[in-house]
C-alpha positions as CSV (number, residue, x, y, z in Angstrom):
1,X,-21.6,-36.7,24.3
2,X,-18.1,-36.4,26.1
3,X,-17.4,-32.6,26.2
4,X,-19.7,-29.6,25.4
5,X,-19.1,-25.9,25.2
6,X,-21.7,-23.0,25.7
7,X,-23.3,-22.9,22.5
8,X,-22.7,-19.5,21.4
9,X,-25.0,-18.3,18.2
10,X,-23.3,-15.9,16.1
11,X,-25.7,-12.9,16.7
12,X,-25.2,-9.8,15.5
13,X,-24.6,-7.4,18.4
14,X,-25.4,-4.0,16.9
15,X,-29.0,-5.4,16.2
16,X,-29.3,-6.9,19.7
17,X,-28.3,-3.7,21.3
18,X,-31.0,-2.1,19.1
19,X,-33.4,-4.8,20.0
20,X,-33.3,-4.0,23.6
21,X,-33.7,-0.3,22.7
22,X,-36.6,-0.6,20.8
23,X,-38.2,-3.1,23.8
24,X,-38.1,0.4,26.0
25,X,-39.9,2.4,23.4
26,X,-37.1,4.1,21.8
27,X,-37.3,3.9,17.5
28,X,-33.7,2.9,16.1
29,X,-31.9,3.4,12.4
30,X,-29.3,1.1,11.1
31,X,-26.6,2.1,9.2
32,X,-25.5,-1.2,7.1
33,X,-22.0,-1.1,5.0
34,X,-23.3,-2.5,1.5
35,X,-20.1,-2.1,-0.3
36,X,-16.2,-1.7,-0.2
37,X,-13.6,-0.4,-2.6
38,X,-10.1,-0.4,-2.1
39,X,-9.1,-1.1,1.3
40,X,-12.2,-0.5,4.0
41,X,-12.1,-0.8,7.9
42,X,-15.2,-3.1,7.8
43,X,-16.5,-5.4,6.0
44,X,-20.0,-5.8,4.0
45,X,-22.2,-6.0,6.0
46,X,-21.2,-4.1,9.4
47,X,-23.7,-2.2,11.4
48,X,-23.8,0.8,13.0
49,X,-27.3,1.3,15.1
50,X,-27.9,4.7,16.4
51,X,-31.0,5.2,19.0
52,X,-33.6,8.5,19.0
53,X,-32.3,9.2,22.1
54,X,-28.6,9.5,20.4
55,X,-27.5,5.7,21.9
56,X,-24.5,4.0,19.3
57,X,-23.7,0.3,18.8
58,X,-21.4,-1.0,16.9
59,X,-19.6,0.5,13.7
60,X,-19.1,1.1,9.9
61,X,-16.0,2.6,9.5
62,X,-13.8,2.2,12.6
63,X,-14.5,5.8,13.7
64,X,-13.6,7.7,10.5
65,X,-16.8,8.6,9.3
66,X,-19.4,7.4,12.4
67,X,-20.3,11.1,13.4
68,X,-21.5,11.9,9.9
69,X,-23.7,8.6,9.9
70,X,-24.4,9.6,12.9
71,X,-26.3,12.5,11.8
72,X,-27.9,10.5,8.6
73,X,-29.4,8.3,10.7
74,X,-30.6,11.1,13.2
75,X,-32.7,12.4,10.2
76,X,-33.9,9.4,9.2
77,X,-35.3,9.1,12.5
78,X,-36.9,12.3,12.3
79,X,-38.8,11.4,9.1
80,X,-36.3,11.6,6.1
81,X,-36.0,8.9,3.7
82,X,-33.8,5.7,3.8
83,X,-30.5,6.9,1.8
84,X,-27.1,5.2,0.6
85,X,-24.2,7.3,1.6
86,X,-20.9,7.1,-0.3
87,X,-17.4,8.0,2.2
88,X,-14.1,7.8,1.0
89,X,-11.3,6.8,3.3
90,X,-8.7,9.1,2.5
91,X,-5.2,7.9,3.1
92,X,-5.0,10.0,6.0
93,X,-8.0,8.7,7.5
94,X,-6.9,5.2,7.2
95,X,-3.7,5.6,8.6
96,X,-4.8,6.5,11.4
97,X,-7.2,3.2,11.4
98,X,-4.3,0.6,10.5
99,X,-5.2,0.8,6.9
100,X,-1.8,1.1,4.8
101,X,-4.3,2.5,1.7
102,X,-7.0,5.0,1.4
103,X,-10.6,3.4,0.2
104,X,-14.2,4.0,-0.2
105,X,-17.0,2.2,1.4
106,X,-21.5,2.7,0.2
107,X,-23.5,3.1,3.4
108,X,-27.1,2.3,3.8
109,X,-28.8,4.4,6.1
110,X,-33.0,2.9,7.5
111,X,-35.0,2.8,10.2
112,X,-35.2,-0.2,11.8
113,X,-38.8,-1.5,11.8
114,X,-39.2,-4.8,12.4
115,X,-39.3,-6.2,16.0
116,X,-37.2,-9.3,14.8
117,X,-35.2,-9.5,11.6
118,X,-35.1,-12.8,9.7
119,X,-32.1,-14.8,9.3
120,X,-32.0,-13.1,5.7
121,X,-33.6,-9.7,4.6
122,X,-33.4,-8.8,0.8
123,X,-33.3,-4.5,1.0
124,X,-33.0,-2.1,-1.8
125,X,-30.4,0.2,-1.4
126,X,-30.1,1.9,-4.9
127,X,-32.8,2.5,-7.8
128,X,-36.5,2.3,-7.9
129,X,-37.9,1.9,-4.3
130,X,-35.3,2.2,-2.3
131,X,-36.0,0.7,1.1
132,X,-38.2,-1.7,0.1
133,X,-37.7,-5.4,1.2
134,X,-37.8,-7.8,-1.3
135,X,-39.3,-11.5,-0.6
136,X,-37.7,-13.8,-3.0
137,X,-37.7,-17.5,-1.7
138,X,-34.8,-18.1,-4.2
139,X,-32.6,-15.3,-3.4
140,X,-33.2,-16.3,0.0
141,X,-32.2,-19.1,-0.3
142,X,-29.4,-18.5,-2.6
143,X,-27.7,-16.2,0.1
144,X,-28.0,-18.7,3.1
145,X,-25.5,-20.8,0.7
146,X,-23.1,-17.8,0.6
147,X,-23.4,-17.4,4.2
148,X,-22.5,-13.6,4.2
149,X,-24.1,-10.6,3.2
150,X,-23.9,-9.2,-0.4
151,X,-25.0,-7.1,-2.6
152,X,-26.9,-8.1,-5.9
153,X,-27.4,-6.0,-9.0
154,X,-31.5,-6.5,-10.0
155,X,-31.6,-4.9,-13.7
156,X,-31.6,-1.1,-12.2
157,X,-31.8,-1.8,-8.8
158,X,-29.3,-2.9,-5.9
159,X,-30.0,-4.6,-3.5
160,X,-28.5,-5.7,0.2
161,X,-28.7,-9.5,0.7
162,X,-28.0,-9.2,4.3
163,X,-27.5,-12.6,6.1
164,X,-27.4,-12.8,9.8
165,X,-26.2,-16.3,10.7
166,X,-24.7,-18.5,13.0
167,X,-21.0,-19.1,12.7
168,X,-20.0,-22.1,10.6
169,X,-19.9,-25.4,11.6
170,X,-17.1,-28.1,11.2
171,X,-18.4,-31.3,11.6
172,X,-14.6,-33.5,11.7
173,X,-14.9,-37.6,12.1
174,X,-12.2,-38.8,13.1
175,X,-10.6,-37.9,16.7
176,X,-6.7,-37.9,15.4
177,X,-4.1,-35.4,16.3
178,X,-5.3,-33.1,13.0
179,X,-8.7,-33.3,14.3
180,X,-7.3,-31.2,17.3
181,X,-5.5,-29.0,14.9
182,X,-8.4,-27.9,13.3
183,X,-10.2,-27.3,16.1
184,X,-7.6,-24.6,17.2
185,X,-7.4,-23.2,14.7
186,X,-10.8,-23.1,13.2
187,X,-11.5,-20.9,17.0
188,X,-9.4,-18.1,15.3
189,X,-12.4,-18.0,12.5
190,X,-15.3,-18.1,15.3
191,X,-16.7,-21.1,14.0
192,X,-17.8,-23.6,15.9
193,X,-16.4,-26.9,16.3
194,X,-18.1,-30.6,16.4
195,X,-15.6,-33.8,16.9
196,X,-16.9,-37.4,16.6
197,X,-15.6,-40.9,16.4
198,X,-16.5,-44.1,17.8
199,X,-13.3,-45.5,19.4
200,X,-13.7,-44.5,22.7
201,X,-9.8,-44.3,23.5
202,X,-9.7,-41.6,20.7
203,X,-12.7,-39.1,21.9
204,X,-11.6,-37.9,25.3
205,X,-11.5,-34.2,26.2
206,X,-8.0,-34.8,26.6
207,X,-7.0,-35.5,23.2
208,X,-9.5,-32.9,21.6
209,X,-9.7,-30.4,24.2
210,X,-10.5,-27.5,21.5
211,X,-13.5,-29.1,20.5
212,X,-16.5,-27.0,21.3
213,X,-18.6,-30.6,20.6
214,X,-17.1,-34.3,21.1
215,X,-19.3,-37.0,20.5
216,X,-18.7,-40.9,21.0
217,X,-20.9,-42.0,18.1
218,X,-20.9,-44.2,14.6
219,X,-21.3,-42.2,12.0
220,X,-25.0,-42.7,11.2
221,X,-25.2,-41.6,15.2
222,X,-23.0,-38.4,14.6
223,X,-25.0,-37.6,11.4
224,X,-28.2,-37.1,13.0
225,X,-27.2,-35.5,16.0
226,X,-25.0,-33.0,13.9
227,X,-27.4,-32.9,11.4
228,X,-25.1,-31.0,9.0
229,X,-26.6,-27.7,7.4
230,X,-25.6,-24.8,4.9
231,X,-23.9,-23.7,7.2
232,X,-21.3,-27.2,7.9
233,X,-18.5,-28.1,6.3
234,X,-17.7,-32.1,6.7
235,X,-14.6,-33.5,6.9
236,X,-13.3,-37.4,7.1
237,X,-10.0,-38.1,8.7
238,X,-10.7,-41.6,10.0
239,X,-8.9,-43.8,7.1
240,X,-11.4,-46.8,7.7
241,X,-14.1,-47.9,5.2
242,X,-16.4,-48.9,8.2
243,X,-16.0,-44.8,9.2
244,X,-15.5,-43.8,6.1
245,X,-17.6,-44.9,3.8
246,X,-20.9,-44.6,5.7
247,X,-20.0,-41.2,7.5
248,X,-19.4,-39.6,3.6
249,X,-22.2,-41.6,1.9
250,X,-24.4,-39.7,4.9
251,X,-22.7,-36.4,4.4
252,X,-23.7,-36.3,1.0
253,X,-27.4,-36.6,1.8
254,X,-27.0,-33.5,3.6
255,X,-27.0,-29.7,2.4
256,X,-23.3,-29.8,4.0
257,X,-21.3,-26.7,1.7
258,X,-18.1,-29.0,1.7
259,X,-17.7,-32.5,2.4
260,X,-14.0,-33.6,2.4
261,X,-12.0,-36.4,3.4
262,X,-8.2,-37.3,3.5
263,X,-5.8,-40.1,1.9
264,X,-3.7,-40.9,-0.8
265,X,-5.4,-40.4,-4.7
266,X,-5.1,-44.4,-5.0
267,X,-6.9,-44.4,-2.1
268,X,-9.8,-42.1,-2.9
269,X,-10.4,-44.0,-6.3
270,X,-10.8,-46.9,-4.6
271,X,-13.0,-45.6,-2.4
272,X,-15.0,-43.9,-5.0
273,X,-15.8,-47.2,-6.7
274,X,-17.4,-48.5,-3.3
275,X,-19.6,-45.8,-3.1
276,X,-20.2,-45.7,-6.7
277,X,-21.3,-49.8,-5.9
278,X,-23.2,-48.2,-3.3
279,X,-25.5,-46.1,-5.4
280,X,-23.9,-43.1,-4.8
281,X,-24.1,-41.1,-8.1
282,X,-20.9,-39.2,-9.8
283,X,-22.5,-35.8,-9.7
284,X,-22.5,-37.0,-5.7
285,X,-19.0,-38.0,-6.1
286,X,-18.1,-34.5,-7.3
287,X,-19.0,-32.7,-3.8
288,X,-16.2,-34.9,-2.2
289,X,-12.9,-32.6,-1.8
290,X,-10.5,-35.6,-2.0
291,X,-7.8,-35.4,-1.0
292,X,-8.7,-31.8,1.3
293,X,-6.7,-29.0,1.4
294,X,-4.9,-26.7,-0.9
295,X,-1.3,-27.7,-2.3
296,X,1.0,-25.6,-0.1
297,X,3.3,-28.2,1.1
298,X,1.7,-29.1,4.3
299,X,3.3,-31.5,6.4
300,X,2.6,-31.4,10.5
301,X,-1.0,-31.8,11.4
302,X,-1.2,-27.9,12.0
303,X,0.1,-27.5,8.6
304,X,-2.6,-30.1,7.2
305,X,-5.3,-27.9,9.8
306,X,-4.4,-24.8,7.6
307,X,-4.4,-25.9,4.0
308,X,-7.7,-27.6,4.8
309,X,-9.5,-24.7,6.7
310,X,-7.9,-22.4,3.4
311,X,-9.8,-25.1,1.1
312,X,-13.3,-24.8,3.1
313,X,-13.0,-21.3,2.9
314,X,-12.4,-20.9,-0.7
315,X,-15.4,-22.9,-1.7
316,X,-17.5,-21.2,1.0
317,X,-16.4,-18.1,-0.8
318,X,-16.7,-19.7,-4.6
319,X,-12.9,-19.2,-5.1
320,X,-10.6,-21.6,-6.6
321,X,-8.4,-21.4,-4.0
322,X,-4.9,-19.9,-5.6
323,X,-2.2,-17.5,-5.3
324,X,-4.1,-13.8,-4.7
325,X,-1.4,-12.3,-6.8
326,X,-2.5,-14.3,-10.1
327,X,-6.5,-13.5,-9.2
328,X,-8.5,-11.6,-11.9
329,X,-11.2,-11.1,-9.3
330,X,-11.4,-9.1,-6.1
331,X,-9.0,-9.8,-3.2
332,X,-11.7,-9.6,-0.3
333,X,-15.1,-12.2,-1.1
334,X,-17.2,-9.7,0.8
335,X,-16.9,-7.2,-1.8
């Protein structure tokens, strides 16, 4: 390993703050955004903690509708129920936010009872048992793949899928200028960054100085220190078979949500027939976003860094990755 940031996990700081509260005694509610409409100052999935003492972390609206929360939450604490509170954001109030349109956003109001909340907690928010945490090893699952909290309509029941998880990772082989690129401008995301190759005069800090990882390692070296997850999107950039074939072949035995590489189409058919040779099935083949990125005419490596990043984030999100004004579905994936 060349280089190597802090590691910073992506915690959630309302909770944290609320954490340390409850440490000293004090009982806490959580006030959890569970669903936007229109335009909204936060998204799904923002926290506002409030402490019996009258303590406040973090937010749900920006400020336009905290003090009645506020309150909620204060008789919750005294013994009410757990409740989902609807606010509309008139456009008055969001104008005064930075919002150029009025919307409405369903606030979920609970005392916060565990001393540590898994990396997933599956709450109902609306219907039959409202409060209750469900324990669905599926579901669980199935929102550790999404990698952002939802909600999920149960027959007659909503219910918060609310997923507290480290940033994404980008796992990039291949220390070349759009290597650096990406790493820039995958920072303005807050995901974290891994770099690997194993030509020595290509991983220096100096060439991939944004890198919050840089490794000097093969691929089958890089692989298992990485370790790619649910939460790691790989990409290729190398254009060598000795890199490339190995480092995808590897990727693919992973839960990795995207694996990716770059070249020409006659190249990634030819490519595709090695690994095909090598065992590698087509319903393999099919994770392999070849050539990676979205069609916008990229041609600088910043320009290549962008329509990438947009592709990884569209399948992240399930989208197809097109113009928003020829969508049929909702502009914002958290809603």
């Amino acid at each position: 390993m060349l280089a190597h940031a802090d590691t910073l996990t992506a915690m959630d700081e309302p909770l944290q703050q609320a954490g340390l509260w409850r440490e000293v005694g004090r009982r806490v509610a959580v006030a959890t955004v569970v669903a936007t409409r229109r335009s909204a100052p936060r998204p799904v999935g923002s926290k506002l903690v409030v402490s019996e003492s009258g303590d406040l972390a973090g937010s749900v609206s920006g400020g336009c509708v905290e003090s009645d929360v506020v309150l909620a939450a204060q008789e919750v604490l005294a013994g009410g129920p757990p409740r989902l509170l609807t606010y509309g954001i008139t456009d008055e109030m969001a104008f005064g936010i930075g919002l150029p349109c009025g919307g409405e956003i369903d606030v979920f109001v609970e005392e916060l009872t565990e001393a540590e909340r898994p990396d997933v907690t599956l709450t109902v928010v609306a219907g039959e048992g409202i409060g209750e945490r469900l324990h669905d090893p599926e579901l669980v699952q199935a929102a550790r793949h999404r990698g952002r909290s939802h909600v999920l309509e149960l027959g007659d029941r909503t219910v918060l899928a609310d997923v507290s998880a480290p940033p994404p990772r980008l796992f990039v082989y291949g220390a070349v200028d759009t290597a650096e690129a990406l790493c820039r401008a995958a920072k303005l995301l807050g995901w974290r960054t891994v770099v690997a190759d194993a030509r020595a005069s290509f991983a220096t800090p100096e060439r991939i100085p944004n890198a919050d990882e840089l490794l000097l390692a093969w691929p089958d070296e890089a692989l298992d220190q990485v370790q790619p997850d649910l939460g790691t999107a790989v990409l290729v950039l190398t254009h060598d078979d000795k890199f490339d074939l190995p480092m995808i072949r590897g990727a693919l035995a992973t839960d990795a949500f995207y694996v990716g590489w770059i070249g020409s189409r006659r190249n990634q058919e030819r490519r595709r027939g090695l690994l095909r040779e090598q065992g590698v099935t087509d319903d393999e083949l099919d994770r392999i976003s070849g050539p990676s990125g979205l069609d916008i005419g990229a041609g600088t490596p910043s320009e290549t860094a962008v329509s990438i990043l947009a592709e990884i984030l569209a399948v992240r999100s399930g989208r197809a990755g097109g113009r928003l004004r020829d969508a049929k579905t909702r502009i914002h994936a958290s809603l």
